[in-house]
N, C-alpha and C positions, 0 to 999 in steps of 0.2 A: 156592779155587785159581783161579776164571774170575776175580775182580778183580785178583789178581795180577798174573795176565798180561796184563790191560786196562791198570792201572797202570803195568808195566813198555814198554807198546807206545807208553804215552800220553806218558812219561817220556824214549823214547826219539826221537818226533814230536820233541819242544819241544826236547833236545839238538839233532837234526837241523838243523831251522830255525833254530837259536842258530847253528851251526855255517856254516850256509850266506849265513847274514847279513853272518858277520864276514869270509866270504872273500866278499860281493860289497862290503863295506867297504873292504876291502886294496885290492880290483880299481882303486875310484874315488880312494883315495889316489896310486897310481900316478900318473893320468892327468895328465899338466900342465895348470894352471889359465894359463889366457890372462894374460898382462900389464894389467894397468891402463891405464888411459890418461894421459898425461901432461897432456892439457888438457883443459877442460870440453866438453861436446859442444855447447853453446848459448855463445853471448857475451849476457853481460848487457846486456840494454837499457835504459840510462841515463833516457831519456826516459820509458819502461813505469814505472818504479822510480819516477819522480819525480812519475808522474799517481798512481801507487799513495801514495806518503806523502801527495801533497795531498788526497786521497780523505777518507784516516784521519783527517787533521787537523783538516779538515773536520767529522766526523762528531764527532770527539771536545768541538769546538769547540760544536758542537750537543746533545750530552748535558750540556755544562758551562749550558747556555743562555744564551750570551755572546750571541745577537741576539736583540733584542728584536722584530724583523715575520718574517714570513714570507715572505721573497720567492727562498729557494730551492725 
């Protein structure tokens, strides 16, 4: 009889918490979610972007071992 009613106490916990989840669930659907933003927060820097590909090309140009010295 004592696991029974451990079982049913235990049974009754996990209902509870199942229960109390879904109403703090409900709670944060409510809540309006902010708008988006219509533009980026940064503006692209054309110049950054353009040190960045010569970088790679670079690099890629040196695993192909297209120079023959070493003077980078």
């Amino acid at each position: 009889m004592d696991n029974k009613k451990k079982i049913a106490v235990a049974v009754t916990a996990v209902m509870n918490y199942m229960y109390e989840e879904s109403l703090e669930c409900a709670a944060q659907a409510m809540i309006p979610k902010p708008a988006a933003p219509t533009r980026p927060k940064f503006a692209p820097n054309a110049w950054g972007a353009s040190g960045r590909q010569d970088a790679m090309q670079l690099r890629q140009l040196m695993q192909f071992r297209t120079f023959k010295s070493t003077r980078f």
